[in-house]
Kinemage of the C-alpha trace (Angstrom):
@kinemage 1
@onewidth
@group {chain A} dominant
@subgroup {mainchain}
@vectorlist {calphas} color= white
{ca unk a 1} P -29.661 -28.664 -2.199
{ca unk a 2} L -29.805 -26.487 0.513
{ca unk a 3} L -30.613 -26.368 4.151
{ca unk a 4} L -27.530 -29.160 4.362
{ca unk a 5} L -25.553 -28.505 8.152
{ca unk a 6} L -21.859 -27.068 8.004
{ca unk a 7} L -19.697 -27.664 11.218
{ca unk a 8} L -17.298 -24.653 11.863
{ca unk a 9} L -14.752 -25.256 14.390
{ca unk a 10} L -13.526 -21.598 15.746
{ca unk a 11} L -15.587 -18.747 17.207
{ca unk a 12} L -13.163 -16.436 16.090
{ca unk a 13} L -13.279 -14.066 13.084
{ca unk a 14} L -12.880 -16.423 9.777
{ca unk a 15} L -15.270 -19.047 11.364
{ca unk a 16} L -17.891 -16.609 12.474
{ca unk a 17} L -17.304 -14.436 9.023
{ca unk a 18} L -17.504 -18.581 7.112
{ca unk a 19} L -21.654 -18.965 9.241
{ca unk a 20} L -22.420 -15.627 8.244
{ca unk a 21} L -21.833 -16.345 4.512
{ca unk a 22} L -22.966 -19.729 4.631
{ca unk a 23} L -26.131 -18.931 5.945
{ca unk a 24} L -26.873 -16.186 3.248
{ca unk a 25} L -26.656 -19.196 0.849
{ca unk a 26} L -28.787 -21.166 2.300
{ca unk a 27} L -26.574 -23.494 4.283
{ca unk a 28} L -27.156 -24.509 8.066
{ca unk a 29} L -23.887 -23.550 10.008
{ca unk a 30} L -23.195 -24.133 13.452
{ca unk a 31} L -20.174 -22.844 15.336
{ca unk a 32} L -18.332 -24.569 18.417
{ca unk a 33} L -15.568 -23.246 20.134
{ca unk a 34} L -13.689 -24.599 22.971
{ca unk a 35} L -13.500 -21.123 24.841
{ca unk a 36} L -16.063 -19.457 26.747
{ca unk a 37} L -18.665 -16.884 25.118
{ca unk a 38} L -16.602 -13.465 25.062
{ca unk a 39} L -12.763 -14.778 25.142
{ca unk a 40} L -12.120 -12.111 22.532
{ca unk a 41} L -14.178 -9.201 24.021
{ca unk a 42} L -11.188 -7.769 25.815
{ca unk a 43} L -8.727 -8.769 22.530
{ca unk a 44} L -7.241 -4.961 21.824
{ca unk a 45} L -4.977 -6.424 18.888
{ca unk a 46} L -4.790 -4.390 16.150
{ca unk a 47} L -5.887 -5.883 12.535
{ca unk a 48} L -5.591 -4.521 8.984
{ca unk a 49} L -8.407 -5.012 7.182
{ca unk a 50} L -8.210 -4.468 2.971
{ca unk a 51} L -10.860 -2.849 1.154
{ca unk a 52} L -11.666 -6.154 0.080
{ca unk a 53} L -12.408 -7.309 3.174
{ca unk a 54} L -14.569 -3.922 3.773
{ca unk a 55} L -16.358 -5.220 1.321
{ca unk a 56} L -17.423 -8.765 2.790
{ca unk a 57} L -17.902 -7.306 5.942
{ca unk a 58} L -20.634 -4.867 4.145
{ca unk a 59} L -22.029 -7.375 2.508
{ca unk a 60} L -22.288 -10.013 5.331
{ca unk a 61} L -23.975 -7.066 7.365
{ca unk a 62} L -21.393 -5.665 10.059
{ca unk a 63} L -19.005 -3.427 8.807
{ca unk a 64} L -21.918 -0.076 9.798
{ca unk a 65} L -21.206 -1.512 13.129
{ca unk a 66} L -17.593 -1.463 13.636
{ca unk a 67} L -14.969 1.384 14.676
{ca unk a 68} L -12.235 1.779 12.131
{ca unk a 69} L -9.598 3.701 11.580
{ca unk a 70} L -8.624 4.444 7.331
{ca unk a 71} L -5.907 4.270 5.916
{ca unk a 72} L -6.173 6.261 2.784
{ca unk a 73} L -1.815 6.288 1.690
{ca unk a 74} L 0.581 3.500 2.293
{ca unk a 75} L 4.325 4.228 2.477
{ca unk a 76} L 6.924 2.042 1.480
{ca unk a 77} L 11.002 2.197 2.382
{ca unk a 78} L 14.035 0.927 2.621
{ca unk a 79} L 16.325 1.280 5.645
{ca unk a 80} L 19.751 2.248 4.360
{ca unk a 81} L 18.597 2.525 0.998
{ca unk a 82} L 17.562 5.532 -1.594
{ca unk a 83} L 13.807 4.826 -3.289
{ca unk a 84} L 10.638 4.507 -1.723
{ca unk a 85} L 6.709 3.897 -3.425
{ca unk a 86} L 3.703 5.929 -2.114
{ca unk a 87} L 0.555 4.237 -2.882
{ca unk a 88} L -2.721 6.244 -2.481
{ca unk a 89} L -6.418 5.568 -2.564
{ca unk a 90} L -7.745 8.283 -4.286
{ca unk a 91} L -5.682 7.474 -7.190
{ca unk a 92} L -7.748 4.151 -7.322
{ca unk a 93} L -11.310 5.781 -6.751
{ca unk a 94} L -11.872 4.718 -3.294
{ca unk a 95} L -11.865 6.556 0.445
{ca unk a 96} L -9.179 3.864 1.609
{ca unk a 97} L -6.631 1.459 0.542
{ca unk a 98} L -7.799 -0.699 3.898
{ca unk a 99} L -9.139 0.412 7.668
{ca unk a 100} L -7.129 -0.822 10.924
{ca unk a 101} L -10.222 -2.224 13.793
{ca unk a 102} L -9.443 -4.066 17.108
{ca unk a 103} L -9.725 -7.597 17.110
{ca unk a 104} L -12.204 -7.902 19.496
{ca unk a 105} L -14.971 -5.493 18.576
{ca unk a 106} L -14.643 -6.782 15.263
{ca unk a 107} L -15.318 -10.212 16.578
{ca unk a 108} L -18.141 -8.737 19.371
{ca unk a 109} L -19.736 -7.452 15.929
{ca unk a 110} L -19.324 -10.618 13.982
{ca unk a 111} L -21.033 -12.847 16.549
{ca unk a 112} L -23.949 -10.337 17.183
{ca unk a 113} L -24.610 -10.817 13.816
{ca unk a 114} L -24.760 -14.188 13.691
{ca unk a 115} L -27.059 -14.221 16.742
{ca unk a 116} L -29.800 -11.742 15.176
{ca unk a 117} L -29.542 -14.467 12.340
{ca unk a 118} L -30.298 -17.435 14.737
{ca unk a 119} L -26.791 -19.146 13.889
{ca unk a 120} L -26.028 -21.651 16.238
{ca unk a 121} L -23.049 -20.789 18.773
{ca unk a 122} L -21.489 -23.142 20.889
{ca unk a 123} L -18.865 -21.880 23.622
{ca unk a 124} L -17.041 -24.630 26.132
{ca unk a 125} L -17.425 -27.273 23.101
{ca unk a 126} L -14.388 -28.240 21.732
{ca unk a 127} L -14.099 -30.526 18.701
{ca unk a 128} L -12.760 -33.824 19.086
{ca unk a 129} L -12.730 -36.906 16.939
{ca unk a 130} L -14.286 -36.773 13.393
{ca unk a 131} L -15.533 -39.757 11.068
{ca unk a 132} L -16.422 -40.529 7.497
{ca unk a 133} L -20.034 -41.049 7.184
{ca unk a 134} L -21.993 -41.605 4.538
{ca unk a 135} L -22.480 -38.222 2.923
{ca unk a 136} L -20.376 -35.928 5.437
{ca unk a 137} L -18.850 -35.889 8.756
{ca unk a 138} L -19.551 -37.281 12.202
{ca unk a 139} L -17.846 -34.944 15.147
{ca unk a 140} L -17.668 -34.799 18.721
{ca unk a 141} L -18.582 -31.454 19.820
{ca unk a 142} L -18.517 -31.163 23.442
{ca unk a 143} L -20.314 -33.945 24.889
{ca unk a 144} L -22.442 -34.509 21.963
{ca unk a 145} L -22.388 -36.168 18.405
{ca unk a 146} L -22.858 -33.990 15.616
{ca unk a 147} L -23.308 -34.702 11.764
{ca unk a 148} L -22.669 -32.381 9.413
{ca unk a 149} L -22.386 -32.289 5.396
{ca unk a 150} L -18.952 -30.313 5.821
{ca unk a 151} L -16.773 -29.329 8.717
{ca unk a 152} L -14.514 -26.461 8.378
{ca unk a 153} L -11.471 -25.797 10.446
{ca unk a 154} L -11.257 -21.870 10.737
{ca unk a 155} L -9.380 -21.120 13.366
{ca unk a 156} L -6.114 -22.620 15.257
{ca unk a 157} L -2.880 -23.469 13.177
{ca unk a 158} L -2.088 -25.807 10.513
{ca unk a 159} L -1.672 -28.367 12.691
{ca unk a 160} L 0.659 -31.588 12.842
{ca unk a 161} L 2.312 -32.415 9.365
{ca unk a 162} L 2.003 -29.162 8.538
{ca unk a 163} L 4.684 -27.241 6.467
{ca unk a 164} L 7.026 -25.040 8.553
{ca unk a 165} L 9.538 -22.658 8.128
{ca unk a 166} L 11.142 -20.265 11.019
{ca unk a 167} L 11.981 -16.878 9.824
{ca unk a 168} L 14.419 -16.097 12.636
{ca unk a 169} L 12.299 -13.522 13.615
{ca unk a 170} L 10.466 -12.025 16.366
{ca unk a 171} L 7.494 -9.701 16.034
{ca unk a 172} L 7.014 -7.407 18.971
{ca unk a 173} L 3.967 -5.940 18.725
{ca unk a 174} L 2.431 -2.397 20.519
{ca unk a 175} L 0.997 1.224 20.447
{ca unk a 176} L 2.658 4.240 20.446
{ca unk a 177} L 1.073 7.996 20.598
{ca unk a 178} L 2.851 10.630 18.661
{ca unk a 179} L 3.279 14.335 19.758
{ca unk a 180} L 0.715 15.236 17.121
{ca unk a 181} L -2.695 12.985 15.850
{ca unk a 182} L -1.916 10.346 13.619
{ca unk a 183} L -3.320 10.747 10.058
{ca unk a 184} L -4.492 8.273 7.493
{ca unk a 185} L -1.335 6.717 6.238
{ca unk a 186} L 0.053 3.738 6.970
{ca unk a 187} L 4.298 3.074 6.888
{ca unk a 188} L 6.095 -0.011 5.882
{ca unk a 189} L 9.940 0.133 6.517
{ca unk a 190} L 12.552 -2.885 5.608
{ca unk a 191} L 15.079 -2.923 8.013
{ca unk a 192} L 18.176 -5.299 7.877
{ca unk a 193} L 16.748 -7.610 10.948
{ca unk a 194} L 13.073 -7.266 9.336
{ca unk a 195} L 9.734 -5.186 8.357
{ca unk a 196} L 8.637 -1.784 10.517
{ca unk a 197} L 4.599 -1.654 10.297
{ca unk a 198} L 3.116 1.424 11.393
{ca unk a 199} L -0.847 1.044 11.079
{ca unk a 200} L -2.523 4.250 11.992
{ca unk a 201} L -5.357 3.697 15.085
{ca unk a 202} L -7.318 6.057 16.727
{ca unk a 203} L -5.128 8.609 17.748
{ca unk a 204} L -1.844 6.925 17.811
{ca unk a 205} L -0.172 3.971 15.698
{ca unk a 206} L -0.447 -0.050 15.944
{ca unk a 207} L 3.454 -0.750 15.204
{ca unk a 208} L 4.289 -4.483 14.025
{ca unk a 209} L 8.519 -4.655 14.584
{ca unk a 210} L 9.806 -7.709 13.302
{ca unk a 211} L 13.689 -8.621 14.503
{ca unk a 212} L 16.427 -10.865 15.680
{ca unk a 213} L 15.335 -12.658 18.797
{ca unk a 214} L 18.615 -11.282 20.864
{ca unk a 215} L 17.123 -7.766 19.867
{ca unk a 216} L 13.673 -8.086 20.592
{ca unk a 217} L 14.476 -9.873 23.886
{ca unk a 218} L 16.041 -6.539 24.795
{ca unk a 219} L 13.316 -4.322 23.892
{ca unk a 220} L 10.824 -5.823 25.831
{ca unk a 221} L 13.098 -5.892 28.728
{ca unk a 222} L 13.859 -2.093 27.956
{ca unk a 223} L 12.225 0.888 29.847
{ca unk a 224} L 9.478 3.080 28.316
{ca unk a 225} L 11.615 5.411 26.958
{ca unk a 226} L 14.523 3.283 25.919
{ca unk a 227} L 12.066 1.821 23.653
{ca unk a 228} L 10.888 4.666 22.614
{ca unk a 229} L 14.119 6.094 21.853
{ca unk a 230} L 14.809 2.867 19.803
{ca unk a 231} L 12.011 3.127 17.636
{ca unk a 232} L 12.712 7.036 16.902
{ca unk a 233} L 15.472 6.088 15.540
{ca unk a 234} L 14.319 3.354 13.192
{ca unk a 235} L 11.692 5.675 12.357
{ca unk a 236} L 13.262 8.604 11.460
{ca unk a 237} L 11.797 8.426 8.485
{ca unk a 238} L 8.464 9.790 9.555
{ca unk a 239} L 7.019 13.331 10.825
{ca unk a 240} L 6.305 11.824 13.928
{ca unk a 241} L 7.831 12.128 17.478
{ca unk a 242} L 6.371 9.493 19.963
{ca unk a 243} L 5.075 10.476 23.399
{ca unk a 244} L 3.628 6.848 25.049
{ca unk a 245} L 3.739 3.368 24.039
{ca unk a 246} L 1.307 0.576 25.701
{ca unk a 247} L 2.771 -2.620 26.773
{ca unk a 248} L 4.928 -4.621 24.145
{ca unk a 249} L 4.453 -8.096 23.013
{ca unk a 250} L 6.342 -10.281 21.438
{ca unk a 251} L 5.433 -13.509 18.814
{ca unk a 252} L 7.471 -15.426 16.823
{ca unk a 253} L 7.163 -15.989 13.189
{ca unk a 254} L 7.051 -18.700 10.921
{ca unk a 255} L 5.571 -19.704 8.044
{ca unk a 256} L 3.547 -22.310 8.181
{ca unk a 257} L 0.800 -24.336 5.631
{ca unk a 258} L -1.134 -27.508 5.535
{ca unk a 259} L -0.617 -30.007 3.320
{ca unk a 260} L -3.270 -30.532 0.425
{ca unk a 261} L -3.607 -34.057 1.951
{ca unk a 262} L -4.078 -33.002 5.599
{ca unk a 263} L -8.089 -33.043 5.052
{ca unk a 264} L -10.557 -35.178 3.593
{ca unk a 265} L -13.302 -35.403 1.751
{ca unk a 266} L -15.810 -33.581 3.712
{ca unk a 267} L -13.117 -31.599 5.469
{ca unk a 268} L -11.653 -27.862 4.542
{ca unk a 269} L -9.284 -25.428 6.542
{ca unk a 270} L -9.580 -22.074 5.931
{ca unk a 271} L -8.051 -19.166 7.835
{ca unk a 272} L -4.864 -19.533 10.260
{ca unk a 273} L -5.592 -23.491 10.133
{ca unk a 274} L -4.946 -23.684 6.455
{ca unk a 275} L -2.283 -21.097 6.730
{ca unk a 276} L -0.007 -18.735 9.063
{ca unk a 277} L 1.509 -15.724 7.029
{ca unk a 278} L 4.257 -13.510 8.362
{ca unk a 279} L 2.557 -10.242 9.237
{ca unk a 280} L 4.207 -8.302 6.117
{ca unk a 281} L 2.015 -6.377 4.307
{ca unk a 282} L -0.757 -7.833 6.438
{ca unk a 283} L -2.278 -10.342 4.671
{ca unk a 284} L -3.482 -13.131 6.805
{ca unk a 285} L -6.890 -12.791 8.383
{ca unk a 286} L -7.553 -10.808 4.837
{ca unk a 287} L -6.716 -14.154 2.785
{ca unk a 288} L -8.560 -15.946 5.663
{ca unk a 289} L -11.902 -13.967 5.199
{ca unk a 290} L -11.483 -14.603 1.144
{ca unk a 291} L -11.505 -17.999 2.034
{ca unk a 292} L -14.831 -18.356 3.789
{ca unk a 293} L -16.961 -15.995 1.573
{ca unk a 294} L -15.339 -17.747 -1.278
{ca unk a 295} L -16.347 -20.967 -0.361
{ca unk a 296} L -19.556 -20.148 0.535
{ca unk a 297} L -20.397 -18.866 -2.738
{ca unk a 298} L -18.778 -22.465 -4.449
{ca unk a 299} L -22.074 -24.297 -2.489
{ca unk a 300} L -24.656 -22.157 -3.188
{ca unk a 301} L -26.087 -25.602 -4.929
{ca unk a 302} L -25.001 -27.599 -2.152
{ca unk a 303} L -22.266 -29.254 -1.040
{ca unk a 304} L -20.406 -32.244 -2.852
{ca unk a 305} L -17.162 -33.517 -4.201
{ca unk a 306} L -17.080 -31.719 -7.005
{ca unk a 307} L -18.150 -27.558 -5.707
{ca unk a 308} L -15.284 -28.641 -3.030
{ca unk a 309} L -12.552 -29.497 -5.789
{ca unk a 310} L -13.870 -26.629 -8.026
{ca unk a 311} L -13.423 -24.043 -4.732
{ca unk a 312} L -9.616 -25.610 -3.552
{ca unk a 313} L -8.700 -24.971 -7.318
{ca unk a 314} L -9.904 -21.970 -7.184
{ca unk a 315} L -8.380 -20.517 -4.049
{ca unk a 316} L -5.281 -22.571 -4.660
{ca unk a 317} L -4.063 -19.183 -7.084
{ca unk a 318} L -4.639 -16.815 -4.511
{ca unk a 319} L -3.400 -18.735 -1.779
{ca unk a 320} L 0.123 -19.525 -3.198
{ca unk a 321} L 0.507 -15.986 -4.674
{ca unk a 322} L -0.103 -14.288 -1.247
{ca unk a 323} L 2.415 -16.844 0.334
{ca unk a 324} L 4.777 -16.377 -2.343
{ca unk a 325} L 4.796 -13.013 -2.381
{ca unk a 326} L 4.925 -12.022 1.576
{ca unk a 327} L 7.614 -14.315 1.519
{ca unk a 328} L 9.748 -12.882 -0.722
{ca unk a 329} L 9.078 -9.575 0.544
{ca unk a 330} L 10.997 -10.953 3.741
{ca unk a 331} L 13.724 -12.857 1.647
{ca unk a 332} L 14.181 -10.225 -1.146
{ca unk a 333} L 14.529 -6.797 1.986
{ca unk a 334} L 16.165 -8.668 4.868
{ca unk a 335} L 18.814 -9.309 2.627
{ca unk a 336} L 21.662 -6.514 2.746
{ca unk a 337} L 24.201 -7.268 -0.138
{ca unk a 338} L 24.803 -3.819 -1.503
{ca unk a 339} L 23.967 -4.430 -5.229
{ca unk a 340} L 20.770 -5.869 -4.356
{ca unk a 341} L 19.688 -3.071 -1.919
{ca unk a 342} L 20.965 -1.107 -4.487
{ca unk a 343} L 18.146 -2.725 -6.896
{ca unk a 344} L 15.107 -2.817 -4.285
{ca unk a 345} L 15.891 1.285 -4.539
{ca unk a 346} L 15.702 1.995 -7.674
{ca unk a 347} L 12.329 -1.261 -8.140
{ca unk a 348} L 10.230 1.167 -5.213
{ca unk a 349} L 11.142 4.393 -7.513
{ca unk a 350} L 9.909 2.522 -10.535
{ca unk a 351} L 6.872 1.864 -8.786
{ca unk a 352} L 6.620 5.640 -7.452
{ca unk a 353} L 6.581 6.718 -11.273
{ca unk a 354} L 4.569 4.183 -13.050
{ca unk a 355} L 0.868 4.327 -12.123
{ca unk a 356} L -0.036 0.950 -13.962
{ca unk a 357} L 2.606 -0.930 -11.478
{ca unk a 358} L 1.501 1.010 -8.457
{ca unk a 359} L -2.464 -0.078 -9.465
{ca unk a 360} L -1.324 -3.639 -10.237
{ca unk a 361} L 0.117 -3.546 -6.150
{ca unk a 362} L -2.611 -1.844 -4.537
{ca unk a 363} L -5.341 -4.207 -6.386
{ca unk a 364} L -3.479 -7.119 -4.720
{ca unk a 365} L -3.285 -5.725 -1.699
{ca unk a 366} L -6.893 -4.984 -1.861
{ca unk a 367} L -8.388 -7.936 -3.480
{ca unk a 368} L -5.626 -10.510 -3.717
{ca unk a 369} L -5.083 -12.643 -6.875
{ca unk a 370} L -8.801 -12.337 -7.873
């Protein structure tokens, strides 16, 4: 059955990614979002996109329309530790592993989209109470009653009841230009305290720095070059020598996942309100956008009970083994017992020299567990 009305709460990327795909199948979506139209214009974040997510971006129509910068070789190290793994794309047949855009032309794009569809948009509407009716959902959008077949949560957090755990850490997050252009590869350093991104943009770098609190604290409060001096030092490991960083901010990170329980029937979270990764290897709005094309695809027929249950089981494989695996990355390299850094040296120069275990890493961080 198609034509049947899906409720998206979230403006953002997943939800307006979810009413692109649902409307290619047939399905009705309208968006509402308690901000005002163009909240994210101005949103200069930095976002790693995989080459699977390229690919639902092609497919959903924007990706010719957005700027991105490649990344065609990833880099990974240990601080204080021999080893390291060099993944590259050509060795897997493609231009690039994944491309780094700015959060809010990607969104800009996104919602053009869905406006030379005709997909209903509403900004200033928050969602507030929801009800069981008789073959869907009743919601308060705004001022207005709304009934839809399905309502999916796309943006926000997990919510209340949610699963939490604090990683100690703080991500401070920022630009910095290097003497010379960046090229296409991308850097992932452990450090004791946490993981060094460097996620090449434009000319310069996107740099995700995840520490102590005490430390971070300090950096922000440090002076341009202080900081700059700072992150020389942890990233000695590059060519580079940096010239300019923007302003610095800092988040802090935790895991955090809803409950199987936490919706009902009629009712599915996707995105950062189904779950909040660490920023490791990048992973969240990518496992977020698998989400909402996914689902879309499990109601091409319409939706019911049983295309719900069939997509949670599904996505229940990838979504566990992208958790699991970006949180041992922080449990397994944060920890500094000499035997065991000893072993994460000598498992990245396995990976350097075995090509199968380097393509079974780069599919999942392409693709996932698909």
């Amino acid at each position: 059955m198609t034509g049947q009305r899906v409720l998206i709460v979230g403006a953002g990327p997943v939800g307006l990614a979810a009413a692109l795909a649902f409307r290619s199948v047939g399905l009705r979506p309208l968006v509402a979002d308690g901000r005002a139209r163009g909240a994210a214009r101005g949103d200069a974040r930095a976002i790693a996109l995989a080459h699977g997510s390229r690919q639902i971006l092609d497919r959903l129509g924007v990706w010719p329309h957005l700027a991105a910068t490649p990344i065609g070789t990833v880099m990974v190290s240990q601080e204080g530790g021999f080893g390291r793994a060099r993944i590259e794309a050509r060795d897997h047949g493609i231009d690039a592993l994944g491309h780094v855009v700015r959060l809010g032309p990607l969104v800009e794009a996104l919602a053009a989209e869905a406006d030379r569809r005709g997909i209903e948009v509403r900004h200033d509407s928050p969602v507030g109470a929801t009800a069981s009716i008789d073959g869907g959902v009743r919601a308060a959008v705004g001022a207005d009653a709304v009934d839809c077949a399905l309502l999916v949560r796309a943006e926000g957090s997990p919510g209340p009841g949610a699963d939490v755990r604090d990683y100690g850490q703080t991500a401070l997050v920022t630009e910095v230009e290097p003497r010379d252009a960046a090229d296409a590869r991308a850097w992932e350093r452990f450090t004791a305290e946490g993981p060094l991104a460097l996620l090449p943009l434009e000319r310069g770098f996107s740099v995700v720095w995840c520490m102590r609190p005490p430390r971070a604290d300090a950096l922000m409060q440090a002076s341009d070059a202080a900081f700059l001096g700072a992150l020389s030092a942890a990233t000695g490991f590059t060519p580079y020598r940096w010239t300019a960083v923007a302003p610095r901010h800092a988040f802090p990170l935790t895991l955090a996942r809803r409950r199987a329980d936490a919706v009902g029937a009629r009712e599915v979270a996707i995105g950062n309100a189904s779950q909040m990764l660490h920023p490791v290897a990048g992973q969240g709005l990518n496992l977020g956008l698998r989400d909402a094309f996914e689902l879309a695809l499990a109601l091409r027929d319409g939706i019911d009970g049983s295309s719900l249950h069939a997509w949670q089981r599904r996505r229940a494989g990838d979504r566990n083994a992208t958790v699991a695996v970006t949180d041992a990355y922080v449990s397994l390299f944060s920890n500094q017992i000499a035997p065991l850094r000893a072993a994460r040296g000598a498992g990245l120069a396995l990976v350097d020299t075995l090509p199968w275990l380097r393509t079974l890493i780069a599919r999942r961080m392409m693709f996932g567990s698909r």
